[in-house]
C-alpha positions as CSV (number, residue, x, y, z in Angstrom):
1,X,-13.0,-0.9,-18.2
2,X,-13.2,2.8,-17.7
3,X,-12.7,3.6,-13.8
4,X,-15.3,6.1,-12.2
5,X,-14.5,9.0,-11.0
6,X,-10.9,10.1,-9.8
7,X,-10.0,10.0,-6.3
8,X,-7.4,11.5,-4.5
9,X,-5.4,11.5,-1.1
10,X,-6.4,14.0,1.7
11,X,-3.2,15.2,3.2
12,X,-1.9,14.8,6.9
13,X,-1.3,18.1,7.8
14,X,-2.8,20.9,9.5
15,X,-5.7,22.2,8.5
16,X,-9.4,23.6,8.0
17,X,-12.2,21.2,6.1
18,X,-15.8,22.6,5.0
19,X,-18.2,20.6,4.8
20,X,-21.1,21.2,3.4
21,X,-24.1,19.3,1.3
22,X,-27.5,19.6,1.4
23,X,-29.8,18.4,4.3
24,X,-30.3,14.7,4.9
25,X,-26.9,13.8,2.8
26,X,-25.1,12.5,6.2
27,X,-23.0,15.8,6.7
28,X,-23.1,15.8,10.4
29,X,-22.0,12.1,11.1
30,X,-19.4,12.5,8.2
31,X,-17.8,15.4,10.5
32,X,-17.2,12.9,13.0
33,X,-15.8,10.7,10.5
34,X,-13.4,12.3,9.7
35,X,-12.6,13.5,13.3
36,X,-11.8,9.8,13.9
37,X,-9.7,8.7,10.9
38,X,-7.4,12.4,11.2
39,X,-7.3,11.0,15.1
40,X,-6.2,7.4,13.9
41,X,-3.7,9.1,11.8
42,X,-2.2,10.7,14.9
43,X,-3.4,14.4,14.4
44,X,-5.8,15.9,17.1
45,X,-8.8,17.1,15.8
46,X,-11.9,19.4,16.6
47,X,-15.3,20.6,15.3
48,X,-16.8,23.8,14.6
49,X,-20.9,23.5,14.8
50,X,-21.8,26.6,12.5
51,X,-25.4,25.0,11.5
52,X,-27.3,28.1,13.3
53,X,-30.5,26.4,10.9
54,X,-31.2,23.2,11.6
55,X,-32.9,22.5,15.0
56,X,-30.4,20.4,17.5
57,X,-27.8,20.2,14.7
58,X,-25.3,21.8,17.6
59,X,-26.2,18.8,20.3
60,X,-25.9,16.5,17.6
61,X,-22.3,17.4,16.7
62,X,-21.6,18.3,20.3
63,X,-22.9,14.1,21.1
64,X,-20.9,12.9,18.1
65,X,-18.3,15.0,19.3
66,X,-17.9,13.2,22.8
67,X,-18.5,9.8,21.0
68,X,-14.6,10.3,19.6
69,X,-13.4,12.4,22.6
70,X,-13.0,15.6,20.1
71,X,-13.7,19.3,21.1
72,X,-16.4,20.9,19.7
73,X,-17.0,24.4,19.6
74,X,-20.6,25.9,19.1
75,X,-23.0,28.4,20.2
76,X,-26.4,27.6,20.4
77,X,-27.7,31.2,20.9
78,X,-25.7,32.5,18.2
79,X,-27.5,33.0,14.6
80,X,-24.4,34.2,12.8
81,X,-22.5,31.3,11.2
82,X,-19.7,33.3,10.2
83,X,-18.8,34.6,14.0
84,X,-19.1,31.1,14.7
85,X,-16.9,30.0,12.4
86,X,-14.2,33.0,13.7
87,X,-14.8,32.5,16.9
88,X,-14.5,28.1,16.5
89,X,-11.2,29.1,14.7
90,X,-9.8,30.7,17.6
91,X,-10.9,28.4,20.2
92,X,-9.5,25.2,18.4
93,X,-6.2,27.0,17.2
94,X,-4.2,23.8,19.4
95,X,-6.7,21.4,17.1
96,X,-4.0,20.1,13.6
97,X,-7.4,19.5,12.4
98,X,-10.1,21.9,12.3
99,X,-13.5,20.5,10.7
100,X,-16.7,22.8,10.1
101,X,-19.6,21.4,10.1
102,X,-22.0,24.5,8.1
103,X,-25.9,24.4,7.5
104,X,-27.9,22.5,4.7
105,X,-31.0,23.1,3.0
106,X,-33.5,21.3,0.8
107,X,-32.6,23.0,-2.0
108,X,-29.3,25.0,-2.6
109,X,-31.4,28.5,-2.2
110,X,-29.3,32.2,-2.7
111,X,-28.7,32.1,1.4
112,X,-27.5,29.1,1.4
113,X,-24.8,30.2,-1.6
114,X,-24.3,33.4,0.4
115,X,-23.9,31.9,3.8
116,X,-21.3,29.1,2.7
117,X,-19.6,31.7,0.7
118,X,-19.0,34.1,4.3
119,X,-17.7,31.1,5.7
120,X,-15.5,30.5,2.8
121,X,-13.8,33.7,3.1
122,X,-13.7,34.0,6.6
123,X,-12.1,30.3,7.4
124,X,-9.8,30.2,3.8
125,X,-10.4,26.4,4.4
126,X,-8.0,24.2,2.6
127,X,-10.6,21.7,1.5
128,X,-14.4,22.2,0.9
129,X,-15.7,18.6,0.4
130,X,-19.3,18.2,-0.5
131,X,-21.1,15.7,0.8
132,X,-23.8,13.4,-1.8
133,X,-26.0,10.1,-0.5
134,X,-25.3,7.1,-2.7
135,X,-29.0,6.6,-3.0
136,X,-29.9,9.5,-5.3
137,X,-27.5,8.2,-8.0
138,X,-27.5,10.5,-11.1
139,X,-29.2,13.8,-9.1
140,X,-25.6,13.6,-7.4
141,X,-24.1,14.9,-10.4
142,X,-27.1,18.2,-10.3
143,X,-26.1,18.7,-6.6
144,X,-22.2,18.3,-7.5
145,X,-22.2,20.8,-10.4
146,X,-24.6,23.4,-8.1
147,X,-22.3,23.5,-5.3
148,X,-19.0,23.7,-7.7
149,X,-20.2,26.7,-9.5
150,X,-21.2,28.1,-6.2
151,X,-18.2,27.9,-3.9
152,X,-15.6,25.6,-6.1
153,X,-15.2,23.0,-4.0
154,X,-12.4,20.5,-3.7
155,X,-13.5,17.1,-2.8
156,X,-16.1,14.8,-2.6
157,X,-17.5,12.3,-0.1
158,X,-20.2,10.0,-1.0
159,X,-22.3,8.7,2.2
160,X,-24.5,5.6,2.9
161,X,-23.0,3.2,1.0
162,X,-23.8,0.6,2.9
163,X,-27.1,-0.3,2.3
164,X,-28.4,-1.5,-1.3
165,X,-26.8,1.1,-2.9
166,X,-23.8,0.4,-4.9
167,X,-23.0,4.4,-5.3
168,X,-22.2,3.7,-9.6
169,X,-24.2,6.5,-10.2
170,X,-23.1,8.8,-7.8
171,X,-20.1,9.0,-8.4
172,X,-20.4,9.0,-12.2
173,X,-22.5,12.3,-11.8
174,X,-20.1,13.3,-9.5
175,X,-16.8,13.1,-12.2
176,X,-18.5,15.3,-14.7
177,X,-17.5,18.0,-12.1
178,X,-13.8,17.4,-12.3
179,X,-14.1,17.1,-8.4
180,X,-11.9,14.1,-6.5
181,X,-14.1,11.4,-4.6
182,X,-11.8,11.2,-1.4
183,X,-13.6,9.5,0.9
184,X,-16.9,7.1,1.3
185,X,-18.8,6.5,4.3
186,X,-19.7,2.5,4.8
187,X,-21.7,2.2,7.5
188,X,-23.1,4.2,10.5
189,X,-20.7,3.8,13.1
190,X,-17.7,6.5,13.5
191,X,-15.2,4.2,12.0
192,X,-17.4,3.7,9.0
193,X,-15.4,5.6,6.4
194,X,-12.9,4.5,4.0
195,X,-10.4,6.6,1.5
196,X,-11.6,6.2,-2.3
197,X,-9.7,4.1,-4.4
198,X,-11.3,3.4,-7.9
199,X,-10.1,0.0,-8.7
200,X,-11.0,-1.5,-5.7
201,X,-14.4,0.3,-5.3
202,X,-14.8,-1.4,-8.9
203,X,-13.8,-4.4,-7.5
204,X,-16.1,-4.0,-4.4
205,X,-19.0,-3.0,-7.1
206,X,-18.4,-6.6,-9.4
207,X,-18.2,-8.4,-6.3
208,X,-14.4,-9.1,-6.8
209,X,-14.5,-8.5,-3.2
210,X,-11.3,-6.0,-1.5
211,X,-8.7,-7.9,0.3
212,X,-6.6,-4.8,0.8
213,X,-9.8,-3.3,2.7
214,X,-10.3,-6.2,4.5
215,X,-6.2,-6.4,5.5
216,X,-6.4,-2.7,7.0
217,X,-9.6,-3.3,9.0
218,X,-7.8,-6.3,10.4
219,X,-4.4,-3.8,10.9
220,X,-6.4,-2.1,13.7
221,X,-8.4,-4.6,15.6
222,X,-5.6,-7.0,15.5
223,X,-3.2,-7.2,18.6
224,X,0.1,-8.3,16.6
225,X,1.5,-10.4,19.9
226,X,-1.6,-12.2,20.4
227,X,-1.8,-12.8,16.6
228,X,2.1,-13.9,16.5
229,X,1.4,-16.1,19.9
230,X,-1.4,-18.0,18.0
231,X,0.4,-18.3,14.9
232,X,2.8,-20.2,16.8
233,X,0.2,-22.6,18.4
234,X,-1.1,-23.4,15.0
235,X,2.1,-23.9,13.9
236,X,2.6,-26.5,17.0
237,X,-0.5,-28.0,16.6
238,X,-2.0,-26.3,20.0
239,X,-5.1,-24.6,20.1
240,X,-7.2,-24.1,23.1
241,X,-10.3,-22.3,23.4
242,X,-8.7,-19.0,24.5
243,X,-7.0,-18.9,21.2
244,X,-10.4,-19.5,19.6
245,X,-12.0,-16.6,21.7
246,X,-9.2,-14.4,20.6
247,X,-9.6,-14.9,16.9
248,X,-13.7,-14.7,17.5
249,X,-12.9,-11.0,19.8
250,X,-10.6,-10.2,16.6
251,X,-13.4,-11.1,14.5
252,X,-16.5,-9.5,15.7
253,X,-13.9,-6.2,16.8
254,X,-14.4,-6.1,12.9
255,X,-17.7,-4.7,12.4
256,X,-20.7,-6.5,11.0
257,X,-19.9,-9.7,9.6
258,X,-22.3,-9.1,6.1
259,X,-19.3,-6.3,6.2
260,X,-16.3,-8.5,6.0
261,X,-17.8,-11.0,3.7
262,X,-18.7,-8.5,1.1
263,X,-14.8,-7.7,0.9
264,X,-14.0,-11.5,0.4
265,X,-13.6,-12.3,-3.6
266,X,-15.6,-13.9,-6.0
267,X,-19.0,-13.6,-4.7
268,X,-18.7,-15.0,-0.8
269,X,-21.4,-12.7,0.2
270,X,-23.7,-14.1,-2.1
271,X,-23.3,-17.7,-0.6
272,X,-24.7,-16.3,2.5
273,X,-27.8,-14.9,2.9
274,X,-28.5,-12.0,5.5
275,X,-30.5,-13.9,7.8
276,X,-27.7,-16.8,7.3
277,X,-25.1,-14.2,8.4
278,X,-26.8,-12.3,11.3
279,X,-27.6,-15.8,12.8
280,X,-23.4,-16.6,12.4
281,X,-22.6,-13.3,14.2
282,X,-25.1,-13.8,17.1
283,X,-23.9,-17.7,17.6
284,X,-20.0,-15.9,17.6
285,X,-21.6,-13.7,20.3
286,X,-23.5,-16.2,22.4
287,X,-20.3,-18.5,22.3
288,X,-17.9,-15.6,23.8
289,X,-21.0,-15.4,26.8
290,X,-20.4,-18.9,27.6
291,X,-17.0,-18.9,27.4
292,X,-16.6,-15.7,29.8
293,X,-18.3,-18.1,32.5
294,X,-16.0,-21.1,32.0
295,X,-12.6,-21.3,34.5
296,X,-9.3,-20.8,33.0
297,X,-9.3,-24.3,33.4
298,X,-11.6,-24.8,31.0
299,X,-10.3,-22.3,28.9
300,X,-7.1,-24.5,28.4
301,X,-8.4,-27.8,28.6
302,X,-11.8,-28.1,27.2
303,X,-12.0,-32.0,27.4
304,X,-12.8,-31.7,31.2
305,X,-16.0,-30.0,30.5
306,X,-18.6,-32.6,31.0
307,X,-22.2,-32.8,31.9
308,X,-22.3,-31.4,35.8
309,X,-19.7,-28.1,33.9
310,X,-21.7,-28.0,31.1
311,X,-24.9,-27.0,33.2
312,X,-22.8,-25.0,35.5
313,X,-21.3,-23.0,32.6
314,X,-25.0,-22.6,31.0
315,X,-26.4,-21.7,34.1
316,X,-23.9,-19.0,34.3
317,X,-24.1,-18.0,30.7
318,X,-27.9,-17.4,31.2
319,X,-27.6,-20.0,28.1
320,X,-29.0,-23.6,27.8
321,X,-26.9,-26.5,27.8
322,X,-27.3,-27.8,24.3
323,X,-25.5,-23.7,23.4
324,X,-22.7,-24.8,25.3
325,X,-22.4,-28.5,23.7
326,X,-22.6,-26.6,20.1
327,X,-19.2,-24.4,21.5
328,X,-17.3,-27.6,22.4
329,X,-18.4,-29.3,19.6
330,X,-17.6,-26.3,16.9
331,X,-14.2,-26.2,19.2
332,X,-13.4,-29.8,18.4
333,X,-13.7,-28.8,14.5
334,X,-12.0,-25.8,14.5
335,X,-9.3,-27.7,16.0
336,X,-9.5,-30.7,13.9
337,X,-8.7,-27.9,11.1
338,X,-5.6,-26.0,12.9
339,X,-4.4,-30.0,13.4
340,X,-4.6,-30.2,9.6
341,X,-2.8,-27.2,8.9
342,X,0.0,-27.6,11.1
343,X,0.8,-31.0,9.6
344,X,0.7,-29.5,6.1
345,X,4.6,-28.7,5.4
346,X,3.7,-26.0,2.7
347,X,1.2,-23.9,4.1
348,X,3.6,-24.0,7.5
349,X,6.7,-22.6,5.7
350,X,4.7,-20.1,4.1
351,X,3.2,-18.5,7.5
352,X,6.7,-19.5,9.2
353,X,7.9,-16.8,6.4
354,X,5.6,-14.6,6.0
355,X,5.7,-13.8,10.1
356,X,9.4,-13.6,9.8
357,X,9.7,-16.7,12.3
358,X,13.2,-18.8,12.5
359,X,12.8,-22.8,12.1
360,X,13.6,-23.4,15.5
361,X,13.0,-27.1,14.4
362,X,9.2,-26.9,14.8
């Protein structure tokens, strides 16, 4: 099979990313974006707001902005992108990473070419990635080849990818430019964006699933002693409900559980429907409620939660007290299953290894 489109690693370094794309394409909330993963990455970055068109595009950066904790430098008053720009570059000159955010239109119109152009000159930015929407599929490639001819730029990022849009079009238009896909946005939130890799966005697309993705989301919600101390109690056999609500708080730190299923192989996602799903994460939800109002004693020993602590807890919980009787009694079978796995010889050397653990004769 032919992979779409090439793809191709942004650099750690610092630097100066355009952005631009038309209106409506997600180039705002992409800035942020990227803010976030260059500040994962360990580099400190800030925004320049140099959209002197589009009503309240400033306060929207500027809220974005404080969403992340990045600086964002703007002017309001000022209807001259390029001083903007000059003056953003000067302000930010600490920032490793210095993202401009520039003005969109419906259409790419001769000021817009102009305008982006300036900039261009002005900031000598070492990328200019263009921005396309997933939805419009093929009319990605008409927007790609416009903005090329116009200002050459170097990357691509395709946005809203995920909704009902598999993005197969997009970024088939998109590779008749010659231009790199480097990153795609998968969500709303801040964290939502992922670098491009072909194969497993192929994989993603055939429903193959992407553990890899699914193994670096985990990388950074995960707290490695809490997951090595729990390892351990499976291992031993012991599992109390604050283990449980550790894996759940691991779980739901995730993102959107329709999220995580869709990067599980071999069609998981379709074996639950949305509703299915949405109902799983708000049980996951309610259960953490109720067990935020049970005593550490209860935490550790469940089995002395009977009727008079079961209202008590449901009381507290602002839950009733057949919710609370569905915890213990999804408790009981999740450890039931951690019983089963600790007895099994195999699958215990094989997380004994893989954690690096010594057989200290468990």
């Amino acid at each position: 099979m032919k992979i779409i489109g090439t793809s191709k690693e942004i650099k750690l370094k610092k630097q100066v990313i355009m952005m631009i794309g038309l209106y409506g394409q997600g180039k705002t909330t992409t800035c942020a974006k990227l803010a976030k993963y260059f500040q994962k990455k360990g580099l400190k970055p800030g925004l320049i707001a140099s959209d002197v068109h589009r009503p309240a595009a400033y306060d929207q950066l500027t809220q974005l902005g404080e969403t992340v904790n990045v600086p964002v430098y703007g002017d309001p008053k000022e209807k001259n992108a390029v001083r903007i720009v000059k003056d953003g570059l000067k302000a930010l000159k600490e920032c490793d990473v210095i993202i401009i955010d520039t003005s969109g239109r419906h259409a790419l119109e001769p000021e817009l070419i102009d305008e982006m152009q300036k900039i261009s000159k002005a900031a000598k930015p070492d990328e200019k990635l263009l921005i396309v929407d997933a939805t419009i599929g093929q009319q990605a490639g008409v927007q790609a080849k416009a903005f090329n001819d116009a200002i050459n730029i170097t990357g691509v990022v395709i946005s809203k990818l995920d909704g009902s849009a598999k993005g197969g079009g997009a970024l088939s238009a998109v590779s008749t430019t010659k231009a790199p896909v480097i990153f795609i946005g998968t969500g709303e939130k801040v964290e939502d964006i992922e670098s491009f890799d072909p194969k497993r966005f192929i994989s993603r697309m055939l429903g193959m699933g992407d553990l890899q993705a699914l193994l670096e989301k985990a990388e950074e919600v995960v707290d490695k002693e809490k997951a090595e101390k729990t390892a351990r109690k499976i291992m031993s056999g012991k599992f109390t409900l604050k283990d449980m609500y550790e894996q759940m708080d691991m779980l739901t730190g995730m993102g959107p559980l329709k999220k995580i299923v869709d990067m599980l192989p071999f069609g998981m996602s379709g074996k639950l429907s949305d509703d299915k799903m949405e109902e799983t994460q708000e049980k996951l939800k309610k259960f953490k409620i109720i067990m935020d109002s049970m005593t550490d004693e209860e935490m550790e020993n469940p089995s002395i939660v009977k009727t008079s602590r079961v209202k008590r807890i449901a009381l507290g919980s602002g839950c009733e007290s057949k919710d609370v009787k569905a915890l213990l009694k999804y408790y009981n079978m999740s450890k039931k299953a951690v019983k089963g796995f600790a007895g099994n010889r195999r699958m215990k050397k094989s997380l004994m290894k893989s954690l690096k653990f010594a057989d200290a004769g468990m």
